[in-house]
N, C-alpha and C positions, 0 to 999 in steps of 0.2 A: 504494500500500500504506500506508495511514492507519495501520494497527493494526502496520505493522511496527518489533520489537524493535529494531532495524540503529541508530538514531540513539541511545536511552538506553546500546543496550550499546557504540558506540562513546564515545560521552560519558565513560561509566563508566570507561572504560578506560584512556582520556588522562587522567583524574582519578588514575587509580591508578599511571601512570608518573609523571607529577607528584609526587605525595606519595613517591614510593620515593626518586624523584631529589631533595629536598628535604631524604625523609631523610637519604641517603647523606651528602648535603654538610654537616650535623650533624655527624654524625659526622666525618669528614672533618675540618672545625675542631675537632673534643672532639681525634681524636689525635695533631693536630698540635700545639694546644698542651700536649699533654704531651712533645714532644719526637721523634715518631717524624714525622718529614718526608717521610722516603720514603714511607710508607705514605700517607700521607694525599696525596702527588703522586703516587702511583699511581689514587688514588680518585679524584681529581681529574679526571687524565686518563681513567678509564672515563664520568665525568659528561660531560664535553664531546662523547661519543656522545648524548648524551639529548637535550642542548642541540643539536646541530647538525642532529638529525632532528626536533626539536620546532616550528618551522615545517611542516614538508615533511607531517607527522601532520597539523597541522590544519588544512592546504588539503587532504588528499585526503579527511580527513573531510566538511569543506562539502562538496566533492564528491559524494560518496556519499551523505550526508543529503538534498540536491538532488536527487539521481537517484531517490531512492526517493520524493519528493514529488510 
């Protein structure tokens, strides 16, 4: 399947966890240094979900892309 959509819109997609997760941790340092700690170690810890499945996305994407080649 030459023509199929499966590899840009997974590309796409791991592009767009990326930049969320990127964002978040901005933020994440903007409000810890204003003094809310907690908050920002809660954020923190929701990121390290991004991070810890962010290998695991992009072997099963080569995967995938592979299979439909």
């Amino acid at each position: 399947m030459a023509d199929s959509p499966l590899p840009a819109l997974l590309y796409r997609l791991n592009q767009n966890i990326n930049a969320v997760g990127a964002a978040v941790e901005e933020l994440a340092i903007w409000v810890e240094q204003r003094g809310s700690t907690e908050t920002s170690d809660a954020v923190k810890l929701h990121l390290e979900t991004l991070i810890e499945n962010s290998d695991f996305i992009a072997e099963a994407m080569v995967e995938l892309i592979a299979r439909e080649g």
